[in-house]
KEPALO-751812 format. One line per field, with one value per atom (N, C-alpha, C): residue number from 1; atom name; x, y, z. Coordinates in Angstrom, 2 decimals, padded with zeros to 5 digits. Layout:
pos = (NUM,...);
site = (CA,...);
east = (X,...);
north = (Y,...);
up = (Z,...);
END
This chain:
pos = (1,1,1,2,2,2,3,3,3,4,4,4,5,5,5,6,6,6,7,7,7,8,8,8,9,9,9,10,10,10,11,11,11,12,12,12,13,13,13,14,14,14,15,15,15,16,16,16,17,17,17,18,18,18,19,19,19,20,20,20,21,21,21,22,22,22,23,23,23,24,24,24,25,25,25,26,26,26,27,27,27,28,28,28,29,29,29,30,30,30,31,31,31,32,32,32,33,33,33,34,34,34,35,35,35,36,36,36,37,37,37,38,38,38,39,39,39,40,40,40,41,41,41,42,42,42,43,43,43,44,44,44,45,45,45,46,46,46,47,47,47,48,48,48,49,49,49,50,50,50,51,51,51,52,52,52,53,53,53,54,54,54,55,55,55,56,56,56,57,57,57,58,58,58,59,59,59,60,60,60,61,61,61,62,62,62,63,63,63,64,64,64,65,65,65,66,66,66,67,67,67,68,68,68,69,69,69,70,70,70,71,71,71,72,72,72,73,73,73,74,74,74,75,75,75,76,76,76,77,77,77,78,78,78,79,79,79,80,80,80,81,81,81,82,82,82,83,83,83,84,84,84,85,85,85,86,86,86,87,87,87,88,88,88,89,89,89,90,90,90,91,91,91,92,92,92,93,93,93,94,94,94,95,95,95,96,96,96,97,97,97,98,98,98,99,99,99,100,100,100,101,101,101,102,102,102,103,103,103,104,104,104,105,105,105,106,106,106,107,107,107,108,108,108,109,109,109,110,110,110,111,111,111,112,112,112,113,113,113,114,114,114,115,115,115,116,116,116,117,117,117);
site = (N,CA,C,N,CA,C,N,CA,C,N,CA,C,N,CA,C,N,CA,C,N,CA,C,N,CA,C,N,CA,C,N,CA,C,N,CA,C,N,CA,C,N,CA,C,N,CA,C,N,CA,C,N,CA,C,N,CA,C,N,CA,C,N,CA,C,N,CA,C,N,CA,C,N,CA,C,N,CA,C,N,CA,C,N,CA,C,N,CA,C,N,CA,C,N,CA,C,N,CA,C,N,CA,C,N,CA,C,N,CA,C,N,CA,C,N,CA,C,N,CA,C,N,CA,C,N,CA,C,N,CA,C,N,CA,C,N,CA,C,N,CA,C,N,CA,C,N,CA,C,N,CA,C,N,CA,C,N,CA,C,N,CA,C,N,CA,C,N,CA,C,N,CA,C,N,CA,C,N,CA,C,N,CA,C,N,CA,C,N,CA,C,N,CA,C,N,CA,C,N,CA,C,N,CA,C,N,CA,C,N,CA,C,N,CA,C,N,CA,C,N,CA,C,N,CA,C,N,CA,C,N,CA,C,N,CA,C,N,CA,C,N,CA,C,N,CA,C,N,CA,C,N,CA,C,N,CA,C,N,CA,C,N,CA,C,N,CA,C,N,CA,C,N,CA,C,N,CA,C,N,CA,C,N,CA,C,N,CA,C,N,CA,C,N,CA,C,N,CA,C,N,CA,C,N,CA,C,N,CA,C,N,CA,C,N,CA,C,N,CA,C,N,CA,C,N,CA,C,N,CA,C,N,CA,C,N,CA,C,N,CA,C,N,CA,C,N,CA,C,N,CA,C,N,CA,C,N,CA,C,N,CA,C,N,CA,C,N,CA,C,N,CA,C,N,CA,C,N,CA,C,N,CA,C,N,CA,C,N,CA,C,N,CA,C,N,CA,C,N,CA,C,N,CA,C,N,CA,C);
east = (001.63,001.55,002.71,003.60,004.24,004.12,004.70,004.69,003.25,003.16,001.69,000.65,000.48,-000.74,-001.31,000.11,000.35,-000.04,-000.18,-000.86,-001.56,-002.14,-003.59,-003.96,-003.79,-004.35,-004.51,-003.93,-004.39,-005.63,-005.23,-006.51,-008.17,-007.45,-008.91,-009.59,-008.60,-008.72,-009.49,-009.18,-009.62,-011.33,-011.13,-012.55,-013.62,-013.16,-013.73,-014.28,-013.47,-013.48,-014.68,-015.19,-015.53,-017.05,-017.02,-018.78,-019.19,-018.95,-019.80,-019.89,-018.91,-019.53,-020.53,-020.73,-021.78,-022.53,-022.83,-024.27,-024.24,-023.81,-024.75,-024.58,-024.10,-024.57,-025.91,-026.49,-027.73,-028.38,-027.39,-027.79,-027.88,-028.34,-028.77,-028.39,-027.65,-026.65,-025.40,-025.22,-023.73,-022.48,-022.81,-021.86,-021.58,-022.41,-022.01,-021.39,-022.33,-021.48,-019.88,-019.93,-018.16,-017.64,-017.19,-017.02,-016.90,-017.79,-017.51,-016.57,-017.17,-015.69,-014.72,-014.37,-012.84,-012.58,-012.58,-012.28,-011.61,-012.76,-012.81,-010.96,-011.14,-010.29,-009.23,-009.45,-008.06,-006.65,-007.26,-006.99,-006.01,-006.17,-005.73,-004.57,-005.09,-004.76,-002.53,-003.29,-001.70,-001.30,-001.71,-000.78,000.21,-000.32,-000.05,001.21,000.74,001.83,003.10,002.68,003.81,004.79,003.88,005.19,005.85,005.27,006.08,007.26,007.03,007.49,009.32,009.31,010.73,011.60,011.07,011.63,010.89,011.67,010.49,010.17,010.61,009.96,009.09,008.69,007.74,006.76,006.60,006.01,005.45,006.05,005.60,004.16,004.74,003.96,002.42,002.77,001.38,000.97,001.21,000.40,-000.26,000.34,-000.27,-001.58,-001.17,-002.07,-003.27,-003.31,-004.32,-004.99,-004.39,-005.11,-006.03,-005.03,-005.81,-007.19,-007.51,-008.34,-009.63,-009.21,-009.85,-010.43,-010.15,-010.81,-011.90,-011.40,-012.22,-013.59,-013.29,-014.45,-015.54,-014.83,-015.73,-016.18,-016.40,-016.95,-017.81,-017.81,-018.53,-019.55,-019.18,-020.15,-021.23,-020.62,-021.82,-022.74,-021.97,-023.34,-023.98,-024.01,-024.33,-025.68,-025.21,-026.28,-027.21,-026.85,-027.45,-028.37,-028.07,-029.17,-029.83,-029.42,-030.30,-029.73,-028.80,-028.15,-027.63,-027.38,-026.68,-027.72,-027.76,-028.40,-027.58,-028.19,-027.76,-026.44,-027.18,-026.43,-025.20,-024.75,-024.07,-023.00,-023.46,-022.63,-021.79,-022.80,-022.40,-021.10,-021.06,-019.84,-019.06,-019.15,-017.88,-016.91,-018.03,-017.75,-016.22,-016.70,-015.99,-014.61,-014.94,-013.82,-013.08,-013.47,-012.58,-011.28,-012.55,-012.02,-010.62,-010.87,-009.91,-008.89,-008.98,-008.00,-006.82,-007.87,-006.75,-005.89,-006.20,-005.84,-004.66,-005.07,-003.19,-002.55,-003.17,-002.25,-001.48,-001.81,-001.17,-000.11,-000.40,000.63,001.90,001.29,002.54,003.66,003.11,003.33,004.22,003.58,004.62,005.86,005.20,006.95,007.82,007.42,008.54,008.92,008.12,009.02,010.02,009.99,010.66,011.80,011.69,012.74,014.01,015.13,016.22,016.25,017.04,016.74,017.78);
north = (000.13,000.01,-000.82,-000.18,-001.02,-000.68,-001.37,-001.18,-002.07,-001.49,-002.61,-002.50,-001.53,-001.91,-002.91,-003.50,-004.63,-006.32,-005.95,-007.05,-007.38,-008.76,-009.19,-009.33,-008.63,-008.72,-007.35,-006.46,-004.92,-004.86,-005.12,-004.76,-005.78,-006.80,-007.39,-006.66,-006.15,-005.08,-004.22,-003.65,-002.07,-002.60,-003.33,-003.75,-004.19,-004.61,-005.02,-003.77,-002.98,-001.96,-000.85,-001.13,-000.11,-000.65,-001.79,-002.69,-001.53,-001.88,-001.47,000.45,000.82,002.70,002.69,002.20,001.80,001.53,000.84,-000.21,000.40,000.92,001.93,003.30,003.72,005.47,005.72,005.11,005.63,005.60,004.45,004.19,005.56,005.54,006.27,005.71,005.09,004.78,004.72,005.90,006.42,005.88,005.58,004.74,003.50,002.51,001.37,001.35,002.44,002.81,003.78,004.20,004.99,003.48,002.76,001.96,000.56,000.35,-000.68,-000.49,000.53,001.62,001.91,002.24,002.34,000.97,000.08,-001.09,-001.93,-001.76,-001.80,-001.25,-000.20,001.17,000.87,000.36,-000.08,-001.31,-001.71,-003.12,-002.70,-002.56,-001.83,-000.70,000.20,001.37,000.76,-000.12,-000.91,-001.42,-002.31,-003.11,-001.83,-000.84,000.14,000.61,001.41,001.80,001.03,-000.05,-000.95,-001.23,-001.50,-001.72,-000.48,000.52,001.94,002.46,001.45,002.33,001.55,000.65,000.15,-000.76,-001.18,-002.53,-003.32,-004.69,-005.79,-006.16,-005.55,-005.54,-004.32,-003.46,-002.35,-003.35,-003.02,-004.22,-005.38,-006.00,-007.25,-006.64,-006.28,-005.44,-004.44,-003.76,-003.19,-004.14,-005.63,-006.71,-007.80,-007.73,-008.05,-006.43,-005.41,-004.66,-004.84,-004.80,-005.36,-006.64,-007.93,-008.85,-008.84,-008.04,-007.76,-007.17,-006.07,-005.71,-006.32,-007.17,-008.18,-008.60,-009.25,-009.96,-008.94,-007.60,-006.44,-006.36,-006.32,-006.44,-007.51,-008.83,-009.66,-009.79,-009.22,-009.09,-008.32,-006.80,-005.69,-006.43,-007.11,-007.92,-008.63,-009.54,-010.90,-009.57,-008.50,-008.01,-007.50,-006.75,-006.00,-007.09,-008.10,-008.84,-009.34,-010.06,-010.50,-008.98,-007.82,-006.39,-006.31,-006.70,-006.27,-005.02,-004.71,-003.76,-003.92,-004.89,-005.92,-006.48,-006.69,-007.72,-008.82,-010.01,-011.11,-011.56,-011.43,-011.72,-011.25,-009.97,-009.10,-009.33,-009.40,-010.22,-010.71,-011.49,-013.23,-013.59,-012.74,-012.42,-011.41,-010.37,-009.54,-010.75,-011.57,-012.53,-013.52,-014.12,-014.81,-014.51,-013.04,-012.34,-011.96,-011.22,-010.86,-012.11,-013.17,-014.54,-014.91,-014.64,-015.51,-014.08,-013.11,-011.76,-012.05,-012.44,-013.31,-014.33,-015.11,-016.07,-015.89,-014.91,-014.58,-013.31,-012.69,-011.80,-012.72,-014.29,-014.81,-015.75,-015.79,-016.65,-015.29,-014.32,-013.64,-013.20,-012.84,-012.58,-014.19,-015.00,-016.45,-016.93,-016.10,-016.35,-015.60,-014.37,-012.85,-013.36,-014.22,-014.18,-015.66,-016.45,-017.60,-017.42,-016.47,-016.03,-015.24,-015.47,-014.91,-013.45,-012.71,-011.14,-011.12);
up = (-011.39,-009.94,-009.42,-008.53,-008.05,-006.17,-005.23,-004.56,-003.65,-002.25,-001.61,-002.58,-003.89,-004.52,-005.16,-005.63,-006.31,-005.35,-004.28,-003.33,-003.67,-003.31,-003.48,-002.58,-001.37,000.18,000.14,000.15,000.47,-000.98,-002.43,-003.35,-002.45,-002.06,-001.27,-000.51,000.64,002.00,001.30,000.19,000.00,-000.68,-001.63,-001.88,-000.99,-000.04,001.34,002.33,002.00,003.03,002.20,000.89,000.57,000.96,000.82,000.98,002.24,003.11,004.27,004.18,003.46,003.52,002.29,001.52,000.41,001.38,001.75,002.41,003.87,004.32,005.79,005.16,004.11,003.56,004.64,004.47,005.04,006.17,007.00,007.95,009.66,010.11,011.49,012.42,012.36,013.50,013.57,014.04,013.37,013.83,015.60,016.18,015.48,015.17,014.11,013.39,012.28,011.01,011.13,012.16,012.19,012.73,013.76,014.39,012.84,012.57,011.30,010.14,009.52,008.42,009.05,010.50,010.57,010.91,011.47,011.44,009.88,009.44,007.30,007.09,006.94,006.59,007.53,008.43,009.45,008.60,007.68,007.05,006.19,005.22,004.24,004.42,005.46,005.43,006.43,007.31,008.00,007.21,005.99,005.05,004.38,003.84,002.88,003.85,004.96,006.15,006.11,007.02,007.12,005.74,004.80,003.31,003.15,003.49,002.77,004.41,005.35,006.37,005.97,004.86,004.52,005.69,006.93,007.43,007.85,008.42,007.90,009.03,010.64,011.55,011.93,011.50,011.27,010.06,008.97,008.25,009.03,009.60,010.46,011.58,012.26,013.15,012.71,011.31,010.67,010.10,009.69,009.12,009.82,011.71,012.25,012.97,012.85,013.37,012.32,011.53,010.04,010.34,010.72,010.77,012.26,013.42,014.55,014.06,012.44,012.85,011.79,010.96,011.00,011.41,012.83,013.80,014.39,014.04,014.81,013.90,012.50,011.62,011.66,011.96,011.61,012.98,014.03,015.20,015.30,014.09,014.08,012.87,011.99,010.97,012.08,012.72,013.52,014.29,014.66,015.71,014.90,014.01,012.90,012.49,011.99,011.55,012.37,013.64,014.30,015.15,014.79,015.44,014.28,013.29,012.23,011.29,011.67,010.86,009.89,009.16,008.06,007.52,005.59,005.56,005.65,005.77,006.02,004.87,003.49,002.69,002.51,002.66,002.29,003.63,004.54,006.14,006.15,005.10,005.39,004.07,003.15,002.56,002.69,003.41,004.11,005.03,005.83,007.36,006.07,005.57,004.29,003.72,003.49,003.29,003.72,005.12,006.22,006.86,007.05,006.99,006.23,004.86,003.83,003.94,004.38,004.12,005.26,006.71,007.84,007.80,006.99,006.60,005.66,004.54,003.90,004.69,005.48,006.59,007.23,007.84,008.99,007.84,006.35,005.73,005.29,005.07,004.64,006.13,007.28,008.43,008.91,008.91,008.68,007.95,006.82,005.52,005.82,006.39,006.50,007.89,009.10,010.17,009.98,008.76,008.49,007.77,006.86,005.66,006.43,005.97,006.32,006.18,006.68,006.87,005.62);
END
């Protein structure tokens, strides 16, 4: 593997992203469940983009569209749980993750806008 696979922010993204189509398979509320998985699938899918699109202001831009949707997930997590559509547990470590995934989106997005071109 070479290339964004080799990340440890997109392999997070993608493991992250798979929790919630596992765990609403079944759910009957489809608006949630489409609305939560693309959010998920939003993450990942901009890191991958942006590295392959080969400059580092395109890159910049799909790693902030990724962490934007981050913020989108862990917004679709709190309602999720708090309707009852989530169990708690399972939430309450996506919420964690999503968390710590923003957190190296906004450090790598920091080094690339610090580093010399």
């Amino acid at each position: 593997m070479d290339g964004f696979e080799q990340l440890q922010v997109w392999q997070r993204s993608t493991n992250l992203c798979v929790a919630p189509y596992r765990s609403l398979r079944e759910s009957r509320d489809w608006g949630f469940r489409d609305q939560i998985t693309r959010s998920a699938l939003s993450i990942p899918s901009n890191i991958a983009e942006g590295y392959e699109r080969g400059s580092r202001k395109e890159y910049l831009q799909f790693l902030r569209i990724a962490k934007g949707s981050c913020g989108e997930l862990r917004t679709q997590i709190l309602i999720g749980k708090q309707a009852g559509l989530l169990e708690e547990v399972s939430a309450d470590d996506w919420m964690r993750e999503a968390g710590e995934l923003s957190r190296m989106l906004g450090s790598i997005i920091s080094k690339l806008k610090r580093s010399p071109l």
